[in-house]
N, C-alpha and C positions, 0 to 999 in steps of 0.2 A: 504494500500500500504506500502510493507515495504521499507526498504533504503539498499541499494545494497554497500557492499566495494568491488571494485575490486582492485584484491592485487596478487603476487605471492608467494613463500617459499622463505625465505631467503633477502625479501628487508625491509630493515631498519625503509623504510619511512613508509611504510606498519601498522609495528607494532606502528609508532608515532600516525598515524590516530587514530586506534583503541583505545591508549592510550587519545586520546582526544575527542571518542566519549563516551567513559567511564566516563570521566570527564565531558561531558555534558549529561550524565544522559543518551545515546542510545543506541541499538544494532544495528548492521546489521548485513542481512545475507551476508557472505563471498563468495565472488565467485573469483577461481584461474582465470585468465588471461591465465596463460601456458597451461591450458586442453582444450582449442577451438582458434583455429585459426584466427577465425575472431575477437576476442577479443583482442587477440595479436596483431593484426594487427592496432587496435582503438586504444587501450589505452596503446600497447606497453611500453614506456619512462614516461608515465603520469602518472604512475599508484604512490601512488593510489589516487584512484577516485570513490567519495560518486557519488550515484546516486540516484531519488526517482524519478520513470514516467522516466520521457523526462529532468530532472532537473539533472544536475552533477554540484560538488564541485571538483575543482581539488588542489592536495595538492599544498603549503602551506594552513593550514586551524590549527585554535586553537579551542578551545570549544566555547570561543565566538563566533566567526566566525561561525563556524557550526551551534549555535542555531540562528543566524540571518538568516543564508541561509535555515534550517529548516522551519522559522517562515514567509518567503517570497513567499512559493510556494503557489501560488492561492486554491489548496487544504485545507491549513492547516487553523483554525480555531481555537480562542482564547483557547476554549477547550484543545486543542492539542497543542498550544506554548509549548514550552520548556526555560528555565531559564537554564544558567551557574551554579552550586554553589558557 
């Protein structure tokens, strides 16, 4: 399962996520908010907003923060924890 940013062009916050899931060692795939309406409609103002399954992170979020909320989902497995550097 991979971990979803949903984000649009041009928002600030957007690129800090991204900058902090970098810094916690992850990717996601990208998905715009502005190309489907129903998305717009969700996460509109929130954006952005980690997702994995049914589990979202909504921003404020730091790289700690994101490997705790990573390391939380009933999913994840010591294997698969994630560390800060």
């Amino acid at each position: 399962m991979d971990i979803v940013l949903y984000h649009t062009a041009g928002c600030h916050l957007c690129e800090l996520a991204e900058a902090e899931l970098a810094l916690a060692g992850m990717e996601a795939i990208k998905i715009d908010i502005a190309t489907d309406d129903a998305l717009a409609q969700k996460y509109g103002w929130l954006i952005p907003v980690l997702a994995l399954g049914e589990n979202e992170l909504r921003w404020p979020f730091n790289a700690d923060q994101l490997c705790k909320w990573f390391d939380q989902i009933p999913t994840r497995t010591a294997s698969t924890s994630h560390d800060a550097p």
